[in-house]
N, C-alpha and C positions, 0 to 999 in steps of 0.2 A: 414654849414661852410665848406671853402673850404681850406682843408688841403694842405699843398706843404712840401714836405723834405727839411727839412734844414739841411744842410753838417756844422760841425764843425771840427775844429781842433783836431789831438789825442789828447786823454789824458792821462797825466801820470799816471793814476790809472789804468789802463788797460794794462799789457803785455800780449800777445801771449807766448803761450807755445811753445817748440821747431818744435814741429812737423806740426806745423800751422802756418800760413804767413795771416796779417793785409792783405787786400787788397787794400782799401781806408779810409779816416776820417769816422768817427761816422757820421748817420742822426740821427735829431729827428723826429720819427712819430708822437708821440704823445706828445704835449705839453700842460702838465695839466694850465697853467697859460693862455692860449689865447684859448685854444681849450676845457676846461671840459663842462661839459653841465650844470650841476648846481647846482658849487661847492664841490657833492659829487663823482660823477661818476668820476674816477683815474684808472689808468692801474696796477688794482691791484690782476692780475693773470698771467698765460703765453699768449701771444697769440697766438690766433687759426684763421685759415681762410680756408674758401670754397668757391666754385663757384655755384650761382643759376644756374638755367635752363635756364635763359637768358644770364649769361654768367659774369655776375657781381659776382665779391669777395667780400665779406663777412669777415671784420677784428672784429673780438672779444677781447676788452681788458679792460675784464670785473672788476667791482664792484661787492656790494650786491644790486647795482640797474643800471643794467647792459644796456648800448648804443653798438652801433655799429660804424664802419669805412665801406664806402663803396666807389667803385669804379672800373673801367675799369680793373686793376690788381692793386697787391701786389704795386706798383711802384708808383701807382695813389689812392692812398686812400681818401674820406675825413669823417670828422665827422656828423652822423646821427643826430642829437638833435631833432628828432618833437617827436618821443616816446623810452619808455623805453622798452627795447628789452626782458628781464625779470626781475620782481621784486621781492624784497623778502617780507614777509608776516609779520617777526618778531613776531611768535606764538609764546608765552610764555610754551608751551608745550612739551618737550622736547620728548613724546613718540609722535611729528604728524613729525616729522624733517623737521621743518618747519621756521625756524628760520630765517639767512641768508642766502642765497641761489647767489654764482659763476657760473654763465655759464661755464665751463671748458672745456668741452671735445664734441665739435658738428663734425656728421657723418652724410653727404650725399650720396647715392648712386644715385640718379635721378635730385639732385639740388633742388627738388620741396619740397621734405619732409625730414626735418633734424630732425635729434635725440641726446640729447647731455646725458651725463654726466654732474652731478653739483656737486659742492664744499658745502657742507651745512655744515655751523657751529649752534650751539648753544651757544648763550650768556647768560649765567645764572646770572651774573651777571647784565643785564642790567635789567632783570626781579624781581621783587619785593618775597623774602623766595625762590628763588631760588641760591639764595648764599651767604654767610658766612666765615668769616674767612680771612683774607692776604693769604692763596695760597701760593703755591711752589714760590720761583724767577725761572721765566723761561723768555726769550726772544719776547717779543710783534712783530712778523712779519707780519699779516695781518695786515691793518690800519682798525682802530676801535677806534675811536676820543674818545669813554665815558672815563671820567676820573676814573670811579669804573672799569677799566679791570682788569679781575682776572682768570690767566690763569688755574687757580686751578676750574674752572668753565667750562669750554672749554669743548663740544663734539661733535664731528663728524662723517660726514658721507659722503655717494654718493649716492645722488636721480637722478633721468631722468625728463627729459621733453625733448618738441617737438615741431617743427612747419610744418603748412602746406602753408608757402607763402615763401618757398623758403628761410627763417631763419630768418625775420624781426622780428617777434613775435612767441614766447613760451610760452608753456602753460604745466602745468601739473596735472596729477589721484589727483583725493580727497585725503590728506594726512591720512595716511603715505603709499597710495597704489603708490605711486611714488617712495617707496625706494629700491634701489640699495643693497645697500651695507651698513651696520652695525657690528661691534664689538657684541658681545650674551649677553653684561651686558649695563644696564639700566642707564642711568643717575645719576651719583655719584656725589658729593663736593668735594672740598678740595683734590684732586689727581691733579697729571700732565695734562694736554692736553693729550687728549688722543680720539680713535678713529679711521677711515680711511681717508687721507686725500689725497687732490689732486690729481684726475685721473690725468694720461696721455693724448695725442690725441691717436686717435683709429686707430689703422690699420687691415687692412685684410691680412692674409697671405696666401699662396699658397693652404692651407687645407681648408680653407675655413673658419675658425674663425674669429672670430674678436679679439683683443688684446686690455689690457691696463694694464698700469701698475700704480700703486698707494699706498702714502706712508702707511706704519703702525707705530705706537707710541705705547710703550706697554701697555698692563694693563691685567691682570690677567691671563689668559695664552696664550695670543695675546703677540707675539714676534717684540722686534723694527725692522724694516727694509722697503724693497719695495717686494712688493707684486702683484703679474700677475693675472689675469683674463680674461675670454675669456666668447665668446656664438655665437654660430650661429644664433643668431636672437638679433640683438642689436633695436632693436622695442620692445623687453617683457626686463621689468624693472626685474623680476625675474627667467634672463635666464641665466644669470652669472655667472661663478663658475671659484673658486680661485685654485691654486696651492696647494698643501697640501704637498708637498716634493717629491711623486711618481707620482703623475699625479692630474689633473683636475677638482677633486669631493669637494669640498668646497663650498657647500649649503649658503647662505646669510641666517642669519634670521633676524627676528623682537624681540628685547629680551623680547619685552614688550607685543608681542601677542605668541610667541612660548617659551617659559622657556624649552628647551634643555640644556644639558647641553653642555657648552661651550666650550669643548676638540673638537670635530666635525664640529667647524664652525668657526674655527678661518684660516687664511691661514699662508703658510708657508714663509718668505723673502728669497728670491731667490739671489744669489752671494753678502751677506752684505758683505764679504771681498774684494771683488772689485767693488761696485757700491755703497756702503753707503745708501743713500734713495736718491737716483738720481728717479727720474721721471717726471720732466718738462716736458721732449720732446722726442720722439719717433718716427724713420720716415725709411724708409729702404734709403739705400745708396747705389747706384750706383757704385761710385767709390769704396767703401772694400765689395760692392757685401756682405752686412752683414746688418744688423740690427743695428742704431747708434741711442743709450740712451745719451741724453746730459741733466745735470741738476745741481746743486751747491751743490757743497762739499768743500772736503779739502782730504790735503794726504802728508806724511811726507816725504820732498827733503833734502836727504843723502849728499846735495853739499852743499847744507845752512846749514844744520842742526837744521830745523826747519818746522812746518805744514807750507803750503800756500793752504790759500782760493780764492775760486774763483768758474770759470764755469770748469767740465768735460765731459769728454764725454766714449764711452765704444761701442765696438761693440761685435754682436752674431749670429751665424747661427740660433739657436735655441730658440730664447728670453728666454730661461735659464740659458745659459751656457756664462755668459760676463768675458770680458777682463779686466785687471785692471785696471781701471778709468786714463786717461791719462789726463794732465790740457791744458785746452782749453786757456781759459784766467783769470790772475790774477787778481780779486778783493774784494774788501770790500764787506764782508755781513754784514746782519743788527745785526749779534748774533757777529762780530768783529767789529763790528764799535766803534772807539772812539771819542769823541770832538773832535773836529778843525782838524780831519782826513776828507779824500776823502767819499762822498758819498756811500752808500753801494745800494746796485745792488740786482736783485733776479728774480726770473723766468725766466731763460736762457731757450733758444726756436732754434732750426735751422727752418727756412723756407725757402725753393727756390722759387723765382717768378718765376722761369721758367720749375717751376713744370706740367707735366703733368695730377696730380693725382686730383680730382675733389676734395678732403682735403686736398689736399698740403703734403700727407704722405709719398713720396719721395725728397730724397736731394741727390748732385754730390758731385765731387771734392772741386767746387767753391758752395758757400753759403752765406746764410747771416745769424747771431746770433741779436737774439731780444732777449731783454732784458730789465725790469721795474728799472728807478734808481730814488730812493729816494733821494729828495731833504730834506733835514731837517733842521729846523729852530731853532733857539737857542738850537743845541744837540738834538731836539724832532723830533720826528715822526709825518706827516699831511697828507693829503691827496694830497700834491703834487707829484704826481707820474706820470715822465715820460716814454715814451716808445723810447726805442734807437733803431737804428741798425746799425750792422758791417760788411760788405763785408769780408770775408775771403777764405782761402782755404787750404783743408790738403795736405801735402808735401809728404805723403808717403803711400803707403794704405796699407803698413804692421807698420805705426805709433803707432796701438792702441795696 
């Protein structure tokens, strides 16, 4: 299928923050109603893109049965339909973390052999003695159509997989030698969502690491916030180690093959008073020559006198030390959204097409924001999920 941008008119559910100037109307990239591949694949992550070896981009906007966009550049995408780029397994086994599985976070160095980060949930619910009970009320934002969702089921994690054709297909280790990153406690009932969720995309920094950042939900002495990680070898799924407050030593374990205890393996969230769990999007920036975290929050405006939601952003020299989350652009999220209000929004993304970085992990002045917005149908949640984007640019690079 041959994808083309379509320009639309602004819309009023969308303001720019002060410091940031619209550039043009909205496109849509991805239009789940003429472009999905079949019915369930939705752009129901941030997206990510790379360049193969041959020089072709690589758009990712992934499901739990994840397709591709491809094309000439960011500018010329279309939609992949002949196979699915990775699938999920939906093991009912919560110790293989194997359940649904998000492409999230793919790193090329060569274009030939890509490495990503995945999103894996666990749906206890959808599995039979794996859940009980009505569950906390908490906010259903991943789309997950079963009607027994029960967020009080919910656990996650970050496994790896890989390709070696240049990113068309992923494959990943016999589970659970595929996992990443794990919380040190076992699969519970009836608690919150909880777990580590949504890497980052990955970047390399001047020392030679590699970075990511990714949210945490608490649960036993796992602290809420966003949480850093890094390894010089982003190819070993267990090369990874989190921030711990004074440096870098936060060991990942398996709770269910190492029973440590879990004071030692939990990591530490890094500036929650100014980033919240921002981690969508992570790219270095040219223009504040810093480090710019852009991802959905909220934060309280002393002229309204009132929170406003929406997209922010934050910059850092150090990917430790950020700024106070400035607001990029005002909108509905799916945890504010009411009936017969504006659509609500989620997975805000900066990418520049006129990037030279082979993952797109640098961004300028001028930019564009990608962004997944939910269409919902009588008040409910479906897997219509569009993919926008916004031409923009920041006004000041002492803005943030």
């Amino acid at each position: 299928m041959i994808a083309s941008l379509v320009w639309a008119g602004p819309s009023s559910a969308y303001n720019f923050g002060s410091t940031v100037q619209q550039l043009a109307p909205e496109q849509t990239v991805f239009d789940w109603s003429t472009m999905n591949c079949d019915g369930n694949f939705a752009a129901d992550s941030p997206a990510r893109a790379w360049k193969d070896s041959a020089g072709k981009v690589h758009l990712t906007i992934s499901s739990d049965a994840s397709y591709q966009m491809t094309g000439a550049g960011l500018n010329a995408v279309a939609v992949d339909c002949s196979h699915v780029v990775l699938g999920s397994a939906h093991n009912a086994d919560p110790a293989q973390y194997d359940d649904h599985q998000w492409l999230h976070s793919p790193y090329t160095v060569d274009g030939s052999k890509v490495y990503a980060l995945v999103h894996d949930e666990y749906h206890g619910w959808e599995h039979p003695g794996e859940c009980s009970g009505p569950g906390p009320s908490q906010p259903k934002v991943l789309t997950t159509p079963a009607s027994s969702f029960n967020p009080g089921c919910w656990y996650n994690s970050i496994t790896f997989a890989s390709s070696t054709d240049g990113g068309y297909t992923f494959t990943h280790a016999v589970p659970p030698a595929h996992l990443v990153a794990s919380v040190p406690y076992t699969y519970s009932q009836s608690t919150a969502a909880y777990g580590y969720f949504s890497p980052s995309n990955v970047v390399k920094n001047s020392d030679g690491f590699y970075y990511m950042v990714f949210q945490a939900e608490p649960y036993g002495v796992q602290q809420l916030g966003a949480c850093e990680a890094r390894t010089k070898n982003p190819t070993n799924p267990t090369s990874w180690r989190a921030w711990n407050g004074t440096g870098y030593t936060v060991q990942f374990i398996n709770p269910y093959t190492n029973p440590q205890p879990p004071e030692g393996h939990v990591c530490a969230p890094v500036a929650v008073t100014e980033i919240d769990k921002m981690v969508q999007s992570l790219t270095y920036n040219s223009y504040f020559k810093k480090y710019l975290l852009i991802g959905q929050s909220y934060d309280w405006d002393a002229t309204r006198q009132q929170y406003v939601y929406g997209v922010y952003y934050s910059t850092s020299t150090d990917l430790l030390t950020w700024s106070h989350r400035t607001l990029l652009m005002e909108a509905v999220l799916p945890w504010t959204y009411q009936c017969g209000g504006d659509n609500p929004i989620a997975y805000p993304v900066a990418l520049n097409p006129q990037s030279t970085d082979r993952n797109f992990g640098t961004t300028g002045q001028s930019t564009y924001l990608y962004f997944t917005r939910f269409n919902y149908v009588n008040c409910a949640g479906n897997y219509d999920l569009d993919l926008i984007r916004i031409p923009f640019k920041f006004l000041s690079a002492t803005g943030s």
